[in-house]
C-alpha positions in Angstrom: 21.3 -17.1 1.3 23.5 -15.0 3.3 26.5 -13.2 1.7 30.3 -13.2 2.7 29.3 -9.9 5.0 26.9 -12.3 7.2 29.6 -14.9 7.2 32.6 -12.8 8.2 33.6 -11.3 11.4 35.9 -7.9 11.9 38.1 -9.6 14.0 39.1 -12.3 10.9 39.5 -9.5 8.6 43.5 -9.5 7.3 44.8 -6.5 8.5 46.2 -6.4 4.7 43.0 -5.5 3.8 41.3 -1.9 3.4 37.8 -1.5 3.6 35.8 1.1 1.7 33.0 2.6 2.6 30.4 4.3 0.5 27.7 6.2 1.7 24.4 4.7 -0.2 23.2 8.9 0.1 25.4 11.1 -1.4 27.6 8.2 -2.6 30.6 10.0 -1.1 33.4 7.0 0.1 36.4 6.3 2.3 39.2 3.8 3.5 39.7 2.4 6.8 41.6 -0.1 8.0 40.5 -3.0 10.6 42.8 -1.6 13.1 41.0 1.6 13.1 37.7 -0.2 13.6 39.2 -2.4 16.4 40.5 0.0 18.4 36.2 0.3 19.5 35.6 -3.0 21.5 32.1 -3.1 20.7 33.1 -3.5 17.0 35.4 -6.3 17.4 33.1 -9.3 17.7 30.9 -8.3 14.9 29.8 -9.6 12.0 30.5 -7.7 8.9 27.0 -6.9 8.3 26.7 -5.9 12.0 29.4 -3.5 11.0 27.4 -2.1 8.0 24.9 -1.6 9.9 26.2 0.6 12.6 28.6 2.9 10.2 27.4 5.8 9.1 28.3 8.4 6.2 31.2 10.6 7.3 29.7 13.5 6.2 28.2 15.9 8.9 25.6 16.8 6.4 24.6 13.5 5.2 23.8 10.9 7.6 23.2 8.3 5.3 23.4 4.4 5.7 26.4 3.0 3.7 27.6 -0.3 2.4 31.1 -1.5 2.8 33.5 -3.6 0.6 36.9 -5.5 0.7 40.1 -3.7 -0.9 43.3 -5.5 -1.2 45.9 -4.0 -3.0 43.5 -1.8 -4.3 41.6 -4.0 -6.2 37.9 -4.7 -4.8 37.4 -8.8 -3.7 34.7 -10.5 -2.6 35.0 -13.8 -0.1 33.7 -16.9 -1.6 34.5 -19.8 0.7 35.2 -23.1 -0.6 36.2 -22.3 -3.9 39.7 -23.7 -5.0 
């Protein structure tokens, strides 16, 4: 069963949200926004596991895969559709 990554696109991401992303590696992590992923055309039309995919860890040292999550308000949230 696909998750709320395979479900979700960039482009309906609230730009409310932050998204964190943590390097699977060396498990170093950082914020960005949607806007700052956007401002790529190529990213806007993905999928959120699409996104995943392409981002890599930050680190010049460490180019590790990394897995990304949902922050609002600082507090990590996953999408579950359909639920009252």
């Amino acid at each position: 069963m696909p998750g709320w990554r395979a479900e979700m696109r960039l482009a309906d991401v609230s730009p409310d949200y932050e998204i964190e992303v943590e390097c699977r590696r060396c498990s170093k992590s950082y914020m960005l926004w949607p806007a700052e992923l956007m401002t790529d055309e190529a990213n806007k039309d993905l999928f959120m596991d699409q996104l995943q995919a392409k981002l890599k860890c930050r680190d010049r040292h460490c180019p590790g895969k990394v897995k990304i999550a949902l922050l609002y308000d600082h507090m990590v949230t996953s999408f579950i559709g359909g639920m009252p």
